[in-house]
C-alpha positions in Angstrom: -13.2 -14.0 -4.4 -12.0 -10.4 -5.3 -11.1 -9.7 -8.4 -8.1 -7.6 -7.5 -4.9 -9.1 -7.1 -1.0 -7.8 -6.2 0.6 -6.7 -9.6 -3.2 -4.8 -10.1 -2.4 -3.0 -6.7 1.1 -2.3 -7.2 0.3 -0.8 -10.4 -2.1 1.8 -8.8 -0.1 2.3 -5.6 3.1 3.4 -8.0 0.7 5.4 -10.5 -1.4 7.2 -8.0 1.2 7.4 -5.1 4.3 8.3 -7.3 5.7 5.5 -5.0 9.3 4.5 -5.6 8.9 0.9 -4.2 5.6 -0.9 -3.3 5.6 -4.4 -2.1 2.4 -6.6 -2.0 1.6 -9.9 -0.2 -1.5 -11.7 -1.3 -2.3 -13.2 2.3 -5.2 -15.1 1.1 -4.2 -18.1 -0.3 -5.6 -17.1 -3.7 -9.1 -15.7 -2.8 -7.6 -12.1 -3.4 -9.4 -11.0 -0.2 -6.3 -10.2 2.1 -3.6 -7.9 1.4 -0.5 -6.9 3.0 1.7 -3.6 1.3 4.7 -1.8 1.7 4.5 1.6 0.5 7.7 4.4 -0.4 6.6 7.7 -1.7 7.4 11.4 -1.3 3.4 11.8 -0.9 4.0 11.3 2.6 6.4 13.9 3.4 5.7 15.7 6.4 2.2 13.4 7.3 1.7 11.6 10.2 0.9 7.8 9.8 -3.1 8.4 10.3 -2.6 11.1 7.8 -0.9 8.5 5.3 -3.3 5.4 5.9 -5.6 7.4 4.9 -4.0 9.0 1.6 -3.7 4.9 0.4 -7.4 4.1 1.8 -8.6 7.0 -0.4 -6.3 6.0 -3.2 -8.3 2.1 -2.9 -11.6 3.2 -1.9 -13.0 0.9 -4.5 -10.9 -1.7 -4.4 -11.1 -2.0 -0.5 -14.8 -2.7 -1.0 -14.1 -5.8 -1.9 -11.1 -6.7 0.1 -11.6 -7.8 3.7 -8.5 -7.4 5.1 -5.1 -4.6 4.3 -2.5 -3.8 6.3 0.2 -1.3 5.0 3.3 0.1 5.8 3.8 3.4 4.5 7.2 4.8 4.6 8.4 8.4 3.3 12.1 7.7 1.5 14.1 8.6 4.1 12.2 6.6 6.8 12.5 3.6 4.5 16.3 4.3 4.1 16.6 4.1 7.9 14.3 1.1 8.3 16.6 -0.5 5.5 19.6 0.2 8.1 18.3 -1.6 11.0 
């Protein structure tokens, strides 16, 4: 069981990131082991989607020790603004 859980991500992801939204799913029925995240943030201006995985696997390192399965979706404002559209 990790001992992470969705408001302790959120918290980092918004600190760290300077995100304007983040949304996190706990997937694991309660083990904490299996994440899923949305992520907003001018941090990924002009990045490409390796570049930004990356920047939030860097941010977690430590965390992501522990958990055995993330998935994110990492958005720059305005590509969230046009996902928000569809």
């Amino acid at each position: 069981m990790s001992k992470y859980n969705a408001k302790y991500l959120e918290d980092k992801l918004k600190e760290q990131l300077e995100a304007t939204y983040v949304q996190v799913s706990d997937d694991s029925d309660g083990c904490g082991g299996k994440f899923s995240v949305i992520i907003v943030s001018k941090a990924f201006e002009g990045k490409s989607l390796l570049q930004k995985h990356r920047l939030v696997n860097t941010t977690l390192a430590e965390e992501l020790k522990e958990i055995h399965a993330f998935s994110q979706k990492s958005y720059t404002p305005e590509e969230w603004e046009k996902v928000q559209s569809q």
